[in-house]
TIVO-669958 format. One line per 3 residues: their letters; for each residue x, y, z of N, C-alpha, C. Coordinates in steps of 0.1 Angstrom, whole numbers, plus 2048, in hexadecimal, padded with zeros to 3 digits. Each point is the difference from the previous one (the first is absolute). Example, Ala and Ser with C-alpha at 12.3 -4.5 7.8 and 13.67 -1.06 7.14 Angstrom:
! TIVO-669958
as) 884:7C7:84E:7F7:80C:800:809:80C:800; 7FC:80B:7F9:809:80B:800:7F8:80B:808
This chain:
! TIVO-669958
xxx) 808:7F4:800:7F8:80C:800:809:80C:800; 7FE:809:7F8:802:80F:802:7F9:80C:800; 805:80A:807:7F6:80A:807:806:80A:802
xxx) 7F4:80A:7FB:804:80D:801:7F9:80A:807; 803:807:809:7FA:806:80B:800:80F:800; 7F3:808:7FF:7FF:80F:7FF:7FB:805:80A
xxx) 803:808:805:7F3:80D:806:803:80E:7F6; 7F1:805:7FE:7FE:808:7F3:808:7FA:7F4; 807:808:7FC:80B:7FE:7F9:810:802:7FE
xxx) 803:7FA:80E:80A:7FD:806:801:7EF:801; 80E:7FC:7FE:805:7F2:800:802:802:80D; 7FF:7F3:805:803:7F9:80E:802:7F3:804
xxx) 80D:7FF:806:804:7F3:806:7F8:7F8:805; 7F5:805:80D:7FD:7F9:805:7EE:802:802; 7F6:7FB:806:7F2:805:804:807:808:811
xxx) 7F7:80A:7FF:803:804:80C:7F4:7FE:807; 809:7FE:80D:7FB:7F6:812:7F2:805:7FE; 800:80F:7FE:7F0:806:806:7F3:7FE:7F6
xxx) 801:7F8:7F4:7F9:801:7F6:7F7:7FB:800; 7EE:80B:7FD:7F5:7F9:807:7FE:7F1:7F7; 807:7FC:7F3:7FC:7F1:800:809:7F6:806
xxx) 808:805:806:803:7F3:803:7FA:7FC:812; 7FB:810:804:7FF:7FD:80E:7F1:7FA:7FE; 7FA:808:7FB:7EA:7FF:7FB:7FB:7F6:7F3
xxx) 80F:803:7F7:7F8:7FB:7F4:7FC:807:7F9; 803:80D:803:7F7:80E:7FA:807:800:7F2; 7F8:7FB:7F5:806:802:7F4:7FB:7F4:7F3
xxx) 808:7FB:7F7:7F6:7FB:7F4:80A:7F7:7FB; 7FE:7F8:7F2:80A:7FB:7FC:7F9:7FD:7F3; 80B:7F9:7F6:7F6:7FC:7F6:812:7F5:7F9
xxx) 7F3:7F6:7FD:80E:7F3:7FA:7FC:7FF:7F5; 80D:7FC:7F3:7FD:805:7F6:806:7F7:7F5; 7FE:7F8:7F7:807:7FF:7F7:809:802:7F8
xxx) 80C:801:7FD:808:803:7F5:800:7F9:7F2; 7FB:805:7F5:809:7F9:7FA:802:805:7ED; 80D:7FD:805:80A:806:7F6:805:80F:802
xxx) 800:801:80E:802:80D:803:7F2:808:800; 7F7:7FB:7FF:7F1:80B:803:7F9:7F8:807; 7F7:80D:809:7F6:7F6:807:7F0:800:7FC
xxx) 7F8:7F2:7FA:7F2:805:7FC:7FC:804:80B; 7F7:80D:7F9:7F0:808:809:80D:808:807; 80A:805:7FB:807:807:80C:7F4:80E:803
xxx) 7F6:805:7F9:7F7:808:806:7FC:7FC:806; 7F7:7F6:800:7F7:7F7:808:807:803:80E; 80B:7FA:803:805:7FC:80C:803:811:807
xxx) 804:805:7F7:802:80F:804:7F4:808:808; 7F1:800:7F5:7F6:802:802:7F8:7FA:812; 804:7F4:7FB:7FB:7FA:812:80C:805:807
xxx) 806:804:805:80B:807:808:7FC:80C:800; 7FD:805:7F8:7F7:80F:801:7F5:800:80A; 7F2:7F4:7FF:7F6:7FE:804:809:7FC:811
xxx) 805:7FB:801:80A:7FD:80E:7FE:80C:807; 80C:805:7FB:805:811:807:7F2:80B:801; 7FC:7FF:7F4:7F2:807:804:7F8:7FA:80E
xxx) 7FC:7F3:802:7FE:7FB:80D:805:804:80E; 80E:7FB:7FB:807:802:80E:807:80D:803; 7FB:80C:7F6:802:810:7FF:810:7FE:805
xxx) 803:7F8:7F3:819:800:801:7FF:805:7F5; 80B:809:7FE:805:803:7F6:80C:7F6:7F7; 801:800:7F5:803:7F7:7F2:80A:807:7FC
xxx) 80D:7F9:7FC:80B:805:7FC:7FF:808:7F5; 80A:803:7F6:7FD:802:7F1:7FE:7F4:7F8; 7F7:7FE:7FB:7FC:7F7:7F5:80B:7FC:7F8
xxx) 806:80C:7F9:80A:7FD:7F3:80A:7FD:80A; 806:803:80A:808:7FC:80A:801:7EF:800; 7F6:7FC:802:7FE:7F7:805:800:7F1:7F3
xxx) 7FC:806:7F7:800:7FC:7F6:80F:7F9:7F8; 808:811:803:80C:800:7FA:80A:7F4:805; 7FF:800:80B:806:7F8:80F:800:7F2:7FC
xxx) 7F4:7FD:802:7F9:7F1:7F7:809:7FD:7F4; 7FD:808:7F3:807:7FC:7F8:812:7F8:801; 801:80D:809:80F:800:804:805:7F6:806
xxx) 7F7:7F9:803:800:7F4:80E:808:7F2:7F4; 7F3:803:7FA:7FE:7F0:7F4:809:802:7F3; 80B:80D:7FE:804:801:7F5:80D:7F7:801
xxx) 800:7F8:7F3:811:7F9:7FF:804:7F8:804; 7F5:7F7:807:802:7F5:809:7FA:7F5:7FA; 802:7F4:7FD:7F7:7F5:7F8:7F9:7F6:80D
xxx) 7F5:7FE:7F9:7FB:800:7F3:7FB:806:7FF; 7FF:80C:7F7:7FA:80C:7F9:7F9:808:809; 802:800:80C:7F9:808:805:7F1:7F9:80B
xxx) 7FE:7F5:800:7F7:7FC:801:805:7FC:810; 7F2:7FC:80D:803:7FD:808:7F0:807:809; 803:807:80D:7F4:809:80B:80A:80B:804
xxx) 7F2:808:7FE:808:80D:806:7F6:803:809; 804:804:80D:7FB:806:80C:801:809:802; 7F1:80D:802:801:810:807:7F8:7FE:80A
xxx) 807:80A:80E:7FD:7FC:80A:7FE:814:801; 7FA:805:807:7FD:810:801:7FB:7FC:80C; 805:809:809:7FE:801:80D:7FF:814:807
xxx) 7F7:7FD:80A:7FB:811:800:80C:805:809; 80E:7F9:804:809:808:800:807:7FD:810; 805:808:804:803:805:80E:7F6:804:805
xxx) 801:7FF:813:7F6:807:807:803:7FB:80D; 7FC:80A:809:802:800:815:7F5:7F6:7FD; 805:7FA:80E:7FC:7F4:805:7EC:7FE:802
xxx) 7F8:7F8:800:7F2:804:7FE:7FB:7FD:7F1; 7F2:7FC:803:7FB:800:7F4:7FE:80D:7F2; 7FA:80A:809:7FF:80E:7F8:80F:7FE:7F8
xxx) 7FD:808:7F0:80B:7FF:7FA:800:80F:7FB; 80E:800:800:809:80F:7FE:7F9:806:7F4; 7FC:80D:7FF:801:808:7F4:807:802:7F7
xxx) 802:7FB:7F5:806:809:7F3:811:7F8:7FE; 7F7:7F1:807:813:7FA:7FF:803:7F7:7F1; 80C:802:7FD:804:7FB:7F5:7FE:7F1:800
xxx) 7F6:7FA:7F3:800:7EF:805:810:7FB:7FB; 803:7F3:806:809:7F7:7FF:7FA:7F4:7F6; 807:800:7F7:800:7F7:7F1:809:7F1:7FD
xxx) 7F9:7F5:804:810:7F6:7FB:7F9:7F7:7F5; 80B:800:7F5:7FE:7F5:7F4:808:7F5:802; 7FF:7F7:7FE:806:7F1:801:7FB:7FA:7F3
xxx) 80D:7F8:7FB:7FF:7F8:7F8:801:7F1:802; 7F5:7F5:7F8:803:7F8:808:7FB:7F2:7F4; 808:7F1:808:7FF:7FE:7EF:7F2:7F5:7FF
xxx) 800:802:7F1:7EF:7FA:7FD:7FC:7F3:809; 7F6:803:804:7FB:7EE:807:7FE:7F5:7FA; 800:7F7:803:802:7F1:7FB:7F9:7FC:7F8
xxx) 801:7F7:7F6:7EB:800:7FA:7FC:7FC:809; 7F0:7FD:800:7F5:7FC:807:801:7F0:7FC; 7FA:7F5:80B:7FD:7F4:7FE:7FD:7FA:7EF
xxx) 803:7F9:7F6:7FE:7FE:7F4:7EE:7FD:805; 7FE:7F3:808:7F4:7FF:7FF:7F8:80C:809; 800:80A:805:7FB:808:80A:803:802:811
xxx) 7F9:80B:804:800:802:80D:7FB:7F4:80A; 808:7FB:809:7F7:7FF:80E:7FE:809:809; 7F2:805:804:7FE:807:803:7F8:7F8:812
xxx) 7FE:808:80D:7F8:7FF:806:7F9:80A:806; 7F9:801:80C:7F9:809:806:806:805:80A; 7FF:80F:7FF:80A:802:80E:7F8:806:80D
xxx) 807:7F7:80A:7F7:806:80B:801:80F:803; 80C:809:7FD:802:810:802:7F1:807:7F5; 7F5:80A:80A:7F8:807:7FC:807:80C:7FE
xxx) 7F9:80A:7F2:803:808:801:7F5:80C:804; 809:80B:80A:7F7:80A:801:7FC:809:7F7; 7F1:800:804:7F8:80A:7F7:804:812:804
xxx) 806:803:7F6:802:810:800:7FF:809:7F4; 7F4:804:800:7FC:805:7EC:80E:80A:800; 803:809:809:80E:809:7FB:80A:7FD:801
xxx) 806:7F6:7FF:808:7F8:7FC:800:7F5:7F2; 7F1:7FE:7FB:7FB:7F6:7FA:809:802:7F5; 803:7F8:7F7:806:800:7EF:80E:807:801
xxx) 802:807:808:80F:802:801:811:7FA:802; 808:802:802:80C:7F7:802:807:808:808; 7F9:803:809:80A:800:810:80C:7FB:806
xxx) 803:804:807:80C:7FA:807:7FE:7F3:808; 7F0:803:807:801:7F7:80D:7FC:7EF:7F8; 807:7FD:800:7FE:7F2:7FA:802:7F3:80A
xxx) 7FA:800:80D:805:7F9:80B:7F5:7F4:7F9; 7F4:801:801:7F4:7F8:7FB:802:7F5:7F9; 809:806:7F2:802:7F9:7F3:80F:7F7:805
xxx) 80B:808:807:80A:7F4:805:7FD:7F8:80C; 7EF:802:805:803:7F6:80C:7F6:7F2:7F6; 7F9:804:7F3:7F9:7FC:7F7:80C:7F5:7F9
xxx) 807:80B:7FD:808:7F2:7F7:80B:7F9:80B; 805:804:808:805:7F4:809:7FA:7F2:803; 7EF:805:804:7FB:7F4:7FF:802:7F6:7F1
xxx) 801:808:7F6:800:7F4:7F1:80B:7FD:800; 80B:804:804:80D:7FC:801:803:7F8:806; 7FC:800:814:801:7F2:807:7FC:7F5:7FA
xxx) 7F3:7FF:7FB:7F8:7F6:7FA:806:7FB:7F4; 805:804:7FA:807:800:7F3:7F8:801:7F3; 7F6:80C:804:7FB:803:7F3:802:80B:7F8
xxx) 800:7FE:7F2:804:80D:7F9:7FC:811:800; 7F1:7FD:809:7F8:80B:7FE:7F6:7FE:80B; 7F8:80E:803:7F7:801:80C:7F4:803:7F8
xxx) 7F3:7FF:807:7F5:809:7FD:7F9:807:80C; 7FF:80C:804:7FD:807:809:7F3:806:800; 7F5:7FF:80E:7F6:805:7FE:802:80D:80C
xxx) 7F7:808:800:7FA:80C:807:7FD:7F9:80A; 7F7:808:80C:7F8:7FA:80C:7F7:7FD:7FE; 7F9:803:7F5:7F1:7FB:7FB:802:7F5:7FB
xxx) 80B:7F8:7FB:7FD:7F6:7FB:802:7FF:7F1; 800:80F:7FC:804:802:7F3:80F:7FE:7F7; 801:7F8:7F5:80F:7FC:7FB:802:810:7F9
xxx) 80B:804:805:806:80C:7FB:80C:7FC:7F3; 80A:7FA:804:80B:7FF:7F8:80A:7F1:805; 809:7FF:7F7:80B:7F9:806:806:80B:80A
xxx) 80E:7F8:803:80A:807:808:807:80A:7F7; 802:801:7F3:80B:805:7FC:7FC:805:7EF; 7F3:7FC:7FF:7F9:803:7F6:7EE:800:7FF
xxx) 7FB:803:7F3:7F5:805:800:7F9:7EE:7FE; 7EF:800:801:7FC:7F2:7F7:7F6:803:7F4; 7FD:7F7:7FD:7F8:7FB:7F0:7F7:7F8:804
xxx) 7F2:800:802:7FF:7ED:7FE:7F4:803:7F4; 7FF:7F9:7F7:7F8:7F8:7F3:7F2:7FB:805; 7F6:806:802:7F7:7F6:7FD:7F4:801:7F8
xxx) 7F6:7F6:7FD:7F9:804:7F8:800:806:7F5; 80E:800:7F9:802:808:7F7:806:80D:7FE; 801:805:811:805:80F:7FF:80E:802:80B
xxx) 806:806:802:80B:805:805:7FB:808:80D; 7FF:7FE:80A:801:807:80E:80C:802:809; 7FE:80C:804:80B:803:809:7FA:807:80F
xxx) 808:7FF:80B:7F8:804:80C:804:80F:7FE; 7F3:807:807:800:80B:802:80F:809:80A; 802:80D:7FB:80C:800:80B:7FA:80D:806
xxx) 7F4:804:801:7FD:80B:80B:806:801:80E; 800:7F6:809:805:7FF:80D:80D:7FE:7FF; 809:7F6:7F6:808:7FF:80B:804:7F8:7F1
xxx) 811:800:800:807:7F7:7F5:807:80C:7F8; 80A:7FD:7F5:803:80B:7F6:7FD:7FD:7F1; 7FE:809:7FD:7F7:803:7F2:80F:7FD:7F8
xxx) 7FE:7F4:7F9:80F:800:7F7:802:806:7F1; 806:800:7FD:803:808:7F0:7FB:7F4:7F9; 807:7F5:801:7FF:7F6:7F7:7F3:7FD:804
xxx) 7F6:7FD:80B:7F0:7FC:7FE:7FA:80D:7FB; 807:80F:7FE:7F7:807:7FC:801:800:7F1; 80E:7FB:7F9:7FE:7FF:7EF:7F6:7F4:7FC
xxx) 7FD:7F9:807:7FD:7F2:7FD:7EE:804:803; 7FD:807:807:7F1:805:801:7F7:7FB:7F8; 802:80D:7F4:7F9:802:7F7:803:7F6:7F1
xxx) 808:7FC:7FF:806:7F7:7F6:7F6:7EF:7FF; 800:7FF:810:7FB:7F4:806:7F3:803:7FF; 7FA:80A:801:7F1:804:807:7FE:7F9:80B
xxx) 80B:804:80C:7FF:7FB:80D:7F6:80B:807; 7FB:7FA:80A:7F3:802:806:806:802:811; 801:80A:808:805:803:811:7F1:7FB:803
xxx) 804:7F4:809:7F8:7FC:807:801:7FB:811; 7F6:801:809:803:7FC:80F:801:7F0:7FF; 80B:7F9:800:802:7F0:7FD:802:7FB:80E
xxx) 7F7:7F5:805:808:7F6:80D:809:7F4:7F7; 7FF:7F8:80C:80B:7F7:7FE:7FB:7F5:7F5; 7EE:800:801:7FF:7F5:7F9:803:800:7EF
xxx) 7FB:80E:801:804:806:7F5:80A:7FC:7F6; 80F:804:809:80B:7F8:7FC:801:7F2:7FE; 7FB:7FB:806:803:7EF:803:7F4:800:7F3
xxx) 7F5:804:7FC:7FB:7F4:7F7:7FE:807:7EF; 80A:80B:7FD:804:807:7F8:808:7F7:7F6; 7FC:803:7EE:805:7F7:7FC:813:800:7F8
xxx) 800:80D:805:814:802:800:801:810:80A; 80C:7FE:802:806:80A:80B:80F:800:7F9; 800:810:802:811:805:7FD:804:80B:80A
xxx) 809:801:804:805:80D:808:807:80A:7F3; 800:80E:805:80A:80A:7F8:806:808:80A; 80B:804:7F1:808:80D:80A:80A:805:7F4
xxx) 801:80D:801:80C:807:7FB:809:7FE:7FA; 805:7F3:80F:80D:7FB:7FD:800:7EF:7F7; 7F8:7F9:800:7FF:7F3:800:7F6:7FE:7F5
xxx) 7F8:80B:7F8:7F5:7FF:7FA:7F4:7F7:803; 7FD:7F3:7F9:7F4:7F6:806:803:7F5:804; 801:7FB:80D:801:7F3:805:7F3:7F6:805
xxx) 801:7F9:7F6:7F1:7F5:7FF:803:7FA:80D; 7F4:7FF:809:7FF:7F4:80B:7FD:7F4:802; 806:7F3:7FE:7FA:7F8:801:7FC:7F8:80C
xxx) 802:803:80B:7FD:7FD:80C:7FC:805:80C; 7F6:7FD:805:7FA:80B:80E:7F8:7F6:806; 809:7FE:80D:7FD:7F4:807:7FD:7F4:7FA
xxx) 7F0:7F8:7FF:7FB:7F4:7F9:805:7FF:7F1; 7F9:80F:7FE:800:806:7F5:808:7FF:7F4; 7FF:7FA:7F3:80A:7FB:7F9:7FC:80A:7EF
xxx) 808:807:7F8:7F9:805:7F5:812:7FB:7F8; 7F3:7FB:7F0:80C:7FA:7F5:805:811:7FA; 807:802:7F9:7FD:806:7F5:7F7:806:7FB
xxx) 7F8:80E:7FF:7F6:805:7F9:7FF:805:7F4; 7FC:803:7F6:803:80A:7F1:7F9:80D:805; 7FB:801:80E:7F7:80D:803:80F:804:801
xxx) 80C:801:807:80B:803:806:80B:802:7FA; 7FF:7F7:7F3:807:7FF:7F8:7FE:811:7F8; 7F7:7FD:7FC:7F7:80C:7F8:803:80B:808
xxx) 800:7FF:80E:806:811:80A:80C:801:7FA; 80A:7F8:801:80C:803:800:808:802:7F2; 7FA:7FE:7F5:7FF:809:7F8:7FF:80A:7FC
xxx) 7F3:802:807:7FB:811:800:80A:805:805; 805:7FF:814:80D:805:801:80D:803:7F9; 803:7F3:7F6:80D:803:7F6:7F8:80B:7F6
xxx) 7F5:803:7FB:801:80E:7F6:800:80B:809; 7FA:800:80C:803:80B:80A:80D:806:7FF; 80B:7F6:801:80E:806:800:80A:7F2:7FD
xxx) 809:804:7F9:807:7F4:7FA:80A:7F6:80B; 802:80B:80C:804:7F8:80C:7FC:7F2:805; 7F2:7FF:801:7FA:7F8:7FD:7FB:7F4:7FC
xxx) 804:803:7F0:802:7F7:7FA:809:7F7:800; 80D:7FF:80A:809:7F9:806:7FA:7F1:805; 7F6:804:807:7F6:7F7:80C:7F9:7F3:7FA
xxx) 7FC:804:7EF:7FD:7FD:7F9:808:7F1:7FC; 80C:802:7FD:80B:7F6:7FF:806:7FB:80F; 7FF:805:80A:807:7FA:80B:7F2:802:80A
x) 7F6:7FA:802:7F7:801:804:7FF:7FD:810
């Protein structure tokens, strides 16, 4: 991994001690794709980082700043540029306490980091995780800092030795995996759970919406379980078909097949997943 560390636009050695993310969390992030030296939706991902800081009233570095940095990160280094890039924007310094300082310069770090592994040839195992998540609409669809929920979420898939979580609300409602958005197929149509309360609104489930004619819906569990294919997304990984959830066994679909096409004309990145599935 490498990393590069700002406040405003000043380079910096280190995060400094007082900085409200690392003490609160106070701050955003967004994980990103590379490849070939660019990142798809880099608006997209920019745009929800906007909707962030608008929320949590932080101020946002310079854009072209930030941009430039990035590039600078992934240039010259093989293979072409490809791999994750990480921005982390944090609302800065500040005296001790929750209330946060006026008018402080946020702290900025980019990390490069290298592409993740393929996914399972035959798919995900996936299980249920006992971690609920809290319902908080001003926090909802965003990408926060505080991510305690989603790592106490995926530890549990990890001890167990499974590839992937599915997380519900306190109501009972399936929100997301641990680390990505869901899909499930039925009857013919594409559903996704609603993210009003609680979860983040991903780039990759937002290109795949309208393409799909996916439908936001309040989904329980049976939902999932007797749905006729399931895929997780994300940014970084594009579509990973599930074939397992608990009892639950799914072959191969052409409903999924069919998604993840759509995703390779979205962006040629993509189309990688296609051959290394």
């Amino acid at each position: 991994m490498t990393t590069r560390i700002f406040i405003g636009n000043r380079r910096m050695d280190a995060v400094a001690p007082d900085d409200r993310g690392l003490a609160y969390g106070d701050g955003l992030f967004e994980t990103m794709r590379v490849h070939r030296g660019t990142v798809p939706w880099w608006d997209a991902h920019w745009s929800r980082l906007q909707r962030g800081a608008q929320r949590l009233r932080l101020r946002l570095p310079d854009a072209g700043r930030v941009r430039e940095e990035a590039a600078a990160l992934f240039a010259g280094d093989p293979p072409a540029g490809d791999g994750v890039l990480k921005l982390i924007v944090t609302r800065g310094g500040g005296t001790r306490g929750y209330a946060p300082t006026a008018e402080v310069e946020p702290t900025w770090l980019l990390s490069r980091h290298h592409s993740p592994p393929p996914a399972p040839a035959d798919g995900l195992r996936v299980r249920w995780c006992e971690t609920r998540l809290a319902s908080q609409p001003l926090l909802a669809g965003i990408k926060h800092c505080n991510r305690l929920e989603q790592v106490l979420a995926r530890a549990e898939c990890s001890e167990a030795g499974f590839d992937e979580g599915l997380v519900c609300d306190h109501d009972g409602h399936v929100v997301a995996a641990t680390g990505a958005n869901l899909f499930v197929f039925r009857e013919g149509q594409w559903l996704t759970p609603m993210l009003d309360r609680c979860g983040v609104a991903g780039v990759c489930r937002a290109r795949l919406l309208l393409p799909l004619q996916a439908r936001e819906a309040r989904l329980d569990r049976d939902a999932i379980e007797t749905a006729d294919a399931v895929f997780l997304s994300n940014a970084v990984r594009g579509i990973l078909p599930v074939a397992r959830l608990g009892t639950r066994a799914w072959p191969p679909h052409p409903a999924i097949a069919a998604a993840r096409a759509v995703l390779a004309r979205l962006h040629p990145a993509f189309a990688l997943d296609l051959e290394h599935p």
